[in-house]
C-alpha positions as CSV (number, residue, x, y, z in Angstrom):
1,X,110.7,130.1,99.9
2,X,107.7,128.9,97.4
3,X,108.9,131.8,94.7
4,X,112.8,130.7,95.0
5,X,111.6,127.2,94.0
6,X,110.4,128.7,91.5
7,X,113.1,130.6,89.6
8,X,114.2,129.2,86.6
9,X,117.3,127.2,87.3
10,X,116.1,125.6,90.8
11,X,112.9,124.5,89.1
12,X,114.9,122.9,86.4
13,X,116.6,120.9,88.5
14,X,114.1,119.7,90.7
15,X,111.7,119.3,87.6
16,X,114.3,117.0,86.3
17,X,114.6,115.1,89.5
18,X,111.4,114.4,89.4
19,X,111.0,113.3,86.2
20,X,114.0,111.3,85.9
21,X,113.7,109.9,89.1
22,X,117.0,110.0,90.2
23,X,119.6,113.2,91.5
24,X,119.9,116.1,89.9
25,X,122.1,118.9,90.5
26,X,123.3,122.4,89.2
27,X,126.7,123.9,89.1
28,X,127.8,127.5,90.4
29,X,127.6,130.0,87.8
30,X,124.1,128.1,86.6
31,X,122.0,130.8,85.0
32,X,118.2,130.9,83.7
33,X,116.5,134.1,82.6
34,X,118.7,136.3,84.0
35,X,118.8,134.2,87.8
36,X,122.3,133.3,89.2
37,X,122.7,130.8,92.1
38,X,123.8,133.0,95.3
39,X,127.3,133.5,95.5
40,X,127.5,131.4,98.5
41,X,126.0,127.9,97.2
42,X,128.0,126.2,95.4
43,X,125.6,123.9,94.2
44,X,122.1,122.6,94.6
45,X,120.8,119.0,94.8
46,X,117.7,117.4,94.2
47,X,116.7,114.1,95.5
48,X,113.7,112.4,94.1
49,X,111.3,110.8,97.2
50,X,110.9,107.3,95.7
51,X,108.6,104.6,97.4
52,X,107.9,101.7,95.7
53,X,108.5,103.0,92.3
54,X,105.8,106.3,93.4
55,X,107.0,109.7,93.6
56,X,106.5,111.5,96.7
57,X,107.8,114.6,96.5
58,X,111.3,116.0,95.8
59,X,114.0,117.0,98.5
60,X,115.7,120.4,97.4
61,X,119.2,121.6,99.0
62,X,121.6,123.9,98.6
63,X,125.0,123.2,99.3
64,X,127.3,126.2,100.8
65,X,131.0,126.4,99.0
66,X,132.3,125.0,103.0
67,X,130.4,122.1,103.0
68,X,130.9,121.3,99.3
69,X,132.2,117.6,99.9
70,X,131.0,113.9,99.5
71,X,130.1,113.6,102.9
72,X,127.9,116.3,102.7
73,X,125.9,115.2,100.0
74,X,125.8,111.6,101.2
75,X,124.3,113.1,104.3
76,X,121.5,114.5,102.2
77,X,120.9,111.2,100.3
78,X,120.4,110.5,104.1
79,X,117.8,112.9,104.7
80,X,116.0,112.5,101.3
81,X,116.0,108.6,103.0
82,X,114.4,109.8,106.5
83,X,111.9,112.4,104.8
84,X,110.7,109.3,102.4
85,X,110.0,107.1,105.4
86,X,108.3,110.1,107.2
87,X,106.0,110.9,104.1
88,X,105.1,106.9,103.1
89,X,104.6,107.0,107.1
90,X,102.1,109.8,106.7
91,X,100.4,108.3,103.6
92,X,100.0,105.0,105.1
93,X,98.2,106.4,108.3
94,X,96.1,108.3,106.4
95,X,95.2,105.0,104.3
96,X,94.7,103.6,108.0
97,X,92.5,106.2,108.7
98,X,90.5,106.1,105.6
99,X,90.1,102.6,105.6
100,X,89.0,102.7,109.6
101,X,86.2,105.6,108.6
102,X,85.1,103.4,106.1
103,X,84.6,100.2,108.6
104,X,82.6,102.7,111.0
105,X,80.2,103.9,107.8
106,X,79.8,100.3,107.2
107,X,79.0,99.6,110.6
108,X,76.8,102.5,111.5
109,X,75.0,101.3,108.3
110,X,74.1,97.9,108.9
111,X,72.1,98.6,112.7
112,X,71.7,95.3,113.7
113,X,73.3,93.4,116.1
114,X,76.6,93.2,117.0
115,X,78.0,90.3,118.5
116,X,82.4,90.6,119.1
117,X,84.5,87.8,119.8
118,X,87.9,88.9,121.4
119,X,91.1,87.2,120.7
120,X,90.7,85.8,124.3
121,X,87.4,83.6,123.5
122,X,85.3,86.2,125.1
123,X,82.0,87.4,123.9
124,X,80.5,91.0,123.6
125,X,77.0,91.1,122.7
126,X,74.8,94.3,121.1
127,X,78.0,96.3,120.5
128,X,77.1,99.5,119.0
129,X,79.3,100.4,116.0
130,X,81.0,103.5,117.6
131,X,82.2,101.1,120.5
132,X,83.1,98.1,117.8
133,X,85.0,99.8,115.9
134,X,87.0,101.3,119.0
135,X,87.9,97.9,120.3
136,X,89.0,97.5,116.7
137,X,91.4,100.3,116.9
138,X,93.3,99.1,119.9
139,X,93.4,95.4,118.8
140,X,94.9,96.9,115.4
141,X,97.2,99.0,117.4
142,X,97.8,95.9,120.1
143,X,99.5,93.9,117.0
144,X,102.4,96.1,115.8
């Protein structure tokens, strides 16, 4: 699949989609060094992944001569929708996690003392890091 990306006229358009941030598209018959679409597409779409003015990534489809219609491709602004909430989903975990490894480094660091207040008023005293930043984890995970 990575070397059909590739050719000339499906990198073009993605390419462009990416760059102009907004839908790109070819036409049957597009050509580029000698590369033809297949006979049976009858177009190909790219959707630029857009979060918050960041690209994050490009959703490339090809669109057979039956399903050439405006529902079809407003089903695939659909699914260029769903894949950007899966990939800022993704991103934002891995911030999560990031951020979380950090707190333990901090933590495992320091080596004194730990005293933890819970939301409910109680008190933990000479809480070791691993276990602090555990209870921090589920109290994290408690508020969404």
């Amino acid at each position: 699949m990575g070397s059909c990306l590739e050719s000339k006229p499906l990198s073009a358009v993605w390419l462009q989609a990416l760059e102009c941030r907004r839908v790109a598209g070819i036409e049957p018959g597009a050509t580029a060094a000698g590369a033809t679409l297949d006979d049976q597409v009858a177009r190909v779409v790219a959707f630029p992944l857009l979060a918050a003015g960041e690209s994050l990534g490009v959703l490339v489809a090809g669109i057979r001569h039956s399903n050439a219609s405006v529902a079809a491709l407003e089903h695939l602004e659909l699914r260029a929708a769903l894949a950007t909430a899966a990939l800022l989903r993704q991103r934002r975990s891995e911030e999560t996690a990031e951020q979380e490894r950090q707190e333990q480094a901090v933590l495992a660091a320091v080596g004194a003392a730990t005293v933890m207040i819970h939301t409910d008023g109680t008190v933990t005293q000479g809480v070791t890091a691993p276990a602090f930043c555990s209870e921090q984890v589920r109290h994290r995970q408690s508020n969404f």
